[in-house]
N, C-alpha and C positions, 0 to 999 in steps of 0.2 A: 299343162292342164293341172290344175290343184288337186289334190288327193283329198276324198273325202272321209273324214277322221268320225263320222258320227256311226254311232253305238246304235245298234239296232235296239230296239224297247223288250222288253226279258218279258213275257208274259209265262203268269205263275198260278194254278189255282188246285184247289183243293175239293176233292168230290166225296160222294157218299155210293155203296152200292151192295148188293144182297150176295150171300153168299147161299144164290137159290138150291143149290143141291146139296145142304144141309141142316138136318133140324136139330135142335137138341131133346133132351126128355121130356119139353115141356110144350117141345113143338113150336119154339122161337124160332126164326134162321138169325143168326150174327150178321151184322151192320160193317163190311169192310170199308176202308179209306184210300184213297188212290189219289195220287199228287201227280201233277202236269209241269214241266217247262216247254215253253215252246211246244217243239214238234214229239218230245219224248215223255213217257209215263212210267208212273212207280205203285206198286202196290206197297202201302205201310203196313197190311195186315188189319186186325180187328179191331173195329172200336171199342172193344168191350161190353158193348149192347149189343141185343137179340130181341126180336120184334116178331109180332105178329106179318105174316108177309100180305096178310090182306087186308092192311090200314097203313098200308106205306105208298106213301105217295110220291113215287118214278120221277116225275118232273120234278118239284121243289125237293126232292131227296128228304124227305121228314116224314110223320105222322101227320095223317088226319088226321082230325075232327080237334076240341079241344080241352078234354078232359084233362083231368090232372097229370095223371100218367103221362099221357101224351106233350102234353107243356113240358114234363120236365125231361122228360127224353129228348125232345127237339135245343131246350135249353142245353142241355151236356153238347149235343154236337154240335148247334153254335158257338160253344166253348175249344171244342175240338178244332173245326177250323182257324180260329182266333189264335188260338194256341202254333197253329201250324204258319200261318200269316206272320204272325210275330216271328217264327225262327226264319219265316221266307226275308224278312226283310234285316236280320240280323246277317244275313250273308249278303245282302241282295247286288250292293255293289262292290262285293270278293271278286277277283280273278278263279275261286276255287269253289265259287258256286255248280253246285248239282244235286240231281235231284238224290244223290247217294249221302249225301251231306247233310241234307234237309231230314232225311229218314237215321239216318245216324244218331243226330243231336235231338229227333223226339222221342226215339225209340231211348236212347240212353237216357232223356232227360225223365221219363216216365219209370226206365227202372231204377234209377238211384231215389227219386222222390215219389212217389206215384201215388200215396194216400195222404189223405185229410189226418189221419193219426201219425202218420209219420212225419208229418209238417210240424204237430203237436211236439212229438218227442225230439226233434230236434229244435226247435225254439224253447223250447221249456231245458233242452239239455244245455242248451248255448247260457240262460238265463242262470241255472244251478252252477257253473263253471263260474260265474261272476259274483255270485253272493261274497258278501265281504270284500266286494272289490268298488264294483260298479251299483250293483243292486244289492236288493234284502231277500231274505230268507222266507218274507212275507208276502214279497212280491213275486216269486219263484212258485208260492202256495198256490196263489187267484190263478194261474195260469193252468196250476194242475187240476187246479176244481175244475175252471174250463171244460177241461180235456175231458175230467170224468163224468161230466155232464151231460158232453156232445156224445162220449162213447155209450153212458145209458140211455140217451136218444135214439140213437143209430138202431142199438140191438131192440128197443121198445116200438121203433116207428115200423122199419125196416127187415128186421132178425138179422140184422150182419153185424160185424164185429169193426167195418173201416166200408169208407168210401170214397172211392177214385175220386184225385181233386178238379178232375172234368165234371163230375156228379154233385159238387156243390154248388148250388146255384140259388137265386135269390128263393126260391119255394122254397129250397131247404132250410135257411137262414130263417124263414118268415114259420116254417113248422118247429123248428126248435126252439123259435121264439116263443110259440103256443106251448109248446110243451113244457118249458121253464113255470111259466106260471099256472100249470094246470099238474102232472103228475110229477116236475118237479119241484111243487110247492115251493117256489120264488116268489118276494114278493115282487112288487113290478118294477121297484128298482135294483133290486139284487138282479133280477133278470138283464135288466138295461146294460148292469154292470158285465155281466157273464157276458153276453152279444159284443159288449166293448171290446174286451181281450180278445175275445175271437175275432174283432176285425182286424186287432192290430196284428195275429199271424197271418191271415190272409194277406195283411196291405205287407207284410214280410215276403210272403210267396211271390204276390208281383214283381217287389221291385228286386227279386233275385231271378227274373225272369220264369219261375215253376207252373205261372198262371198268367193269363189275359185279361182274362175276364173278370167283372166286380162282384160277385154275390151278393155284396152291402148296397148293390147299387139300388136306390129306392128306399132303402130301408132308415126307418129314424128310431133315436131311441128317446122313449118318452119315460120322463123322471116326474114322480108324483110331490110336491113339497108336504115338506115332514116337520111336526110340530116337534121337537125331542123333548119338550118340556121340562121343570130344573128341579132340585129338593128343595125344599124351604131348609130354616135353619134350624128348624123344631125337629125335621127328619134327620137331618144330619147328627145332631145330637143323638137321635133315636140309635143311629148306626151305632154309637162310637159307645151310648152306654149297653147296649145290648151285647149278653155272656153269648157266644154261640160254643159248645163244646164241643161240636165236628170239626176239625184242625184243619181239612182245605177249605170249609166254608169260611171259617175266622181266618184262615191269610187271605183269601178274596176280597174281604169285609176291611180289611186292612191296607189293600192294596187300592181301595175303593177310590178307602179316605184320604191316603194318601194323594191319589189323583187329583182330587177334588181340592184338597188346597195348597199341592203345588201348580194345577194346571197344567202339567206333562200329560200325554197322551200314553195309550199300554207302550206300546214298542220305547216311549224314551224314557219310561219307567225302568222297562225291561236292561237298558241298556244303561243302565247308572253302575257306579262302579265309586269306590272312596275316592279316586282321584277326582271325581266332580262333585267332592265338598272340602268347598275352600274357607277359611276362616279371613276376614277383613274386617279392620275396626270393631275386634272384641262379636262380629256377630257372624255365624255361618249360615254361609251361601251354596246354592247348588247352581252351579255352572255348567252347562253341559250347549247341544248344537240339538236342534230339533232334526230328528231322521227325515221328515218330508219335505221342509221347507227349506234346510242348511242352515238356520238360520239360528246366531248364539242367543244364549237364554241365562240369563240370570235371574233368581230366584232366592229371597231371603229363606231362611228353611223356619218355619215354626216349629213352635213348641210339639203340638201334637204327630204331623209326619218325623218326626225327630225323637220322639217317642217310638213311633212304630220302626224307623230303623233299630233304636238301642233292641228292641224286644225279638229283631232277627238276627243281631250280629252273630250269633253262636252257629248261623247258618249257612252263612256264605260260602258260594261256592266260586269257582273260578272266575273270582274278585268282584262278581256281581254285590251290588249293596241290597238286594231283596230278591227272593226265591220264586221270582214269577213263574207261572205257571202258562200255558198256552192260551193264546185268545180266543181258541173257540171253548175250550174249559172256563175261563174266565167269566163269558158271555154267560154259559150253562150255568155255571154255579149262582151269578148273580140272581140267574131269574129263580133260584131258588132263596135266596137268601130276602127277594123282594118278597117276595109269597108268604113270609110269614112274619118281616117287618113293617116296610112300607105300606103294604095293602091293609096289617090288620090297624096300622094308626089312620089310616084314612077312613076306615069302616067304625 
């Protein structure tokens, strides 16, 4: 008689249920979690949500009705599930599956990573670890803006200071998208920009296993096109003969001009150095690699950027060829410097 060698089918599921003999101060009772194999059960303890007990509906284990509140409650513990699903099937066919293993790896997974800010501080800390290696010091910033963004969201929508990464979910994504361009004065593509980096930690959480679920899922980012329009050459002139005698307005004004007719962007401004002017055939050149693209650049140097270097050399500091200044100061000073040149030749 043959021996039958087949594997009985593991049946696995994940439930929701009240913790009815207790309320808190606000008169919620806590949403527990309870996980099944086969014929045995496990108590995981709390979901971390507390509900009303008389808008809980027993059968589908959720909220009624479909109010806001309620969507996004039911969202986090569709997340919660998904979450648990995912660890059920990362063991599923172990020899060393159980239901003590399953509770192990979400309880530990949840206290090692367990908020939206701590996701933050660790990809933003992994990113600051790289600068001058792999990344920039500018790319390090967009990420911290991010952060400080979503953490004056949180404390303005919310009052809380961080939120469980089960509680981010696409309403949340689609409320701090509103709030970017309403109290935090974004325009609609800075916002688009801000929501980017925020997906690209979440799509980090995924595929480090911390999350399931997509928050982004639905979501698009709409980019308005932007006219940036250019100086004439009358304006330009206007810069270069115009005395400013505020000393970081005139190196701004200088750093402008510079820009303008080498074509370097701030950051490959920022990062020039004597070693990237080379002399060939009796004329000097700025030779450098562009920071975003990789890409080399050669650049005859004129008369007038060649000027504005001789006028900082007394300045230099650790071998920089000009004394840049930071780009959101940069940005600042120019709209001052437009306000009382640009605007008043146009007028």
């Amino acid at each position: 008689m043959q021996q039958n060698n087949i594997k009985m089918k593991t049946i696995f599921n994940s439930s929701f249920y009240l913790r009815s003999n207790y309320k808190n101060k606000k008169g919620l009772t806590p949403v527990m979690i309870r996980i099944s194999l086969n014929s045995e059960r496990l108590v995981l303890g709390s979901a971390g949500i507390s509900i009303d007990i008389d808008k809980w509906d027993y059968e589908k284990q959720c909220l009624k009705g479909n109010t806001t509140a309620s969507l996004q409650i039911n969202q986090q513990l569709e997340n919660i599930k998904s979450d648990i699903r995912c660890i059920f099937r990362r063991y599923e066919l172990s020899d060393n599956l159980s239901l003590e293993l399953i509770k192990s790896d979400y309880l530990g997974k949840r206290e090692d990573m367990g908020t939206i800010i701590e996701l933050f501080e660790k990809y933003n800390g992994d990113l600051k670890s790289q600068i001058g290696i792999t990344k920039s010091a500018a790319t390090h910033q967009k990420y911290e803006n991010c952060k400080r963004h979503f953490t004056s969201f949180i404390k303005s929508k919310y009052k809380r200071s961080d939120l469980k990464l089960s509680e981010v979910t696409p309403i949340i994504v689609h409320d701090f998208q509103i709030y970017l361009i309403t109290e935090g004065n974004c325009a609609t593509n800075t916002a688009a920009k801000i929501l980017q980096f925020m997906k690209t930690v979440i799509i980090f959480a995924r595929k480090s296993g911390l999350i399931s679920h997509d928050p982004f899922m639905g979501v698009t980012f709409h980019k308005e096109p932007v006219d940036r329009g250019f100086l004439t050459d009358k304006e330009i002139k206007t810069i270069i003969k115009k005395e400013i005698e505020i000393p970081r307005l005139d190196l701004v004004s200088d750093i402008f001009i510079f820009s303008c007719f080498t074509g370097l962007a701030y950051i490959d401004v920022k990062n020039l150095t004597e070693e990237n002017i080379v002399e060939m055939d009796g004329r000097e050149w700025i030779m450098t690699r562009r920071q975003k693209t990789k890409v080399a650049t050669n650049i005859i140097l004129l008369d007038i950027p060649k000027m504005i270097i001789v006028k900082y050399e007394s300045t230099r500091k650790d071998g920089k060829l000009l004394p840049i200044l930071s780009n959101q100061k940069m940005n600042s000073y120019l709209k001052q410097i437009s306000n009382f040149k640009i605007n008043r030749l146009r007028n």
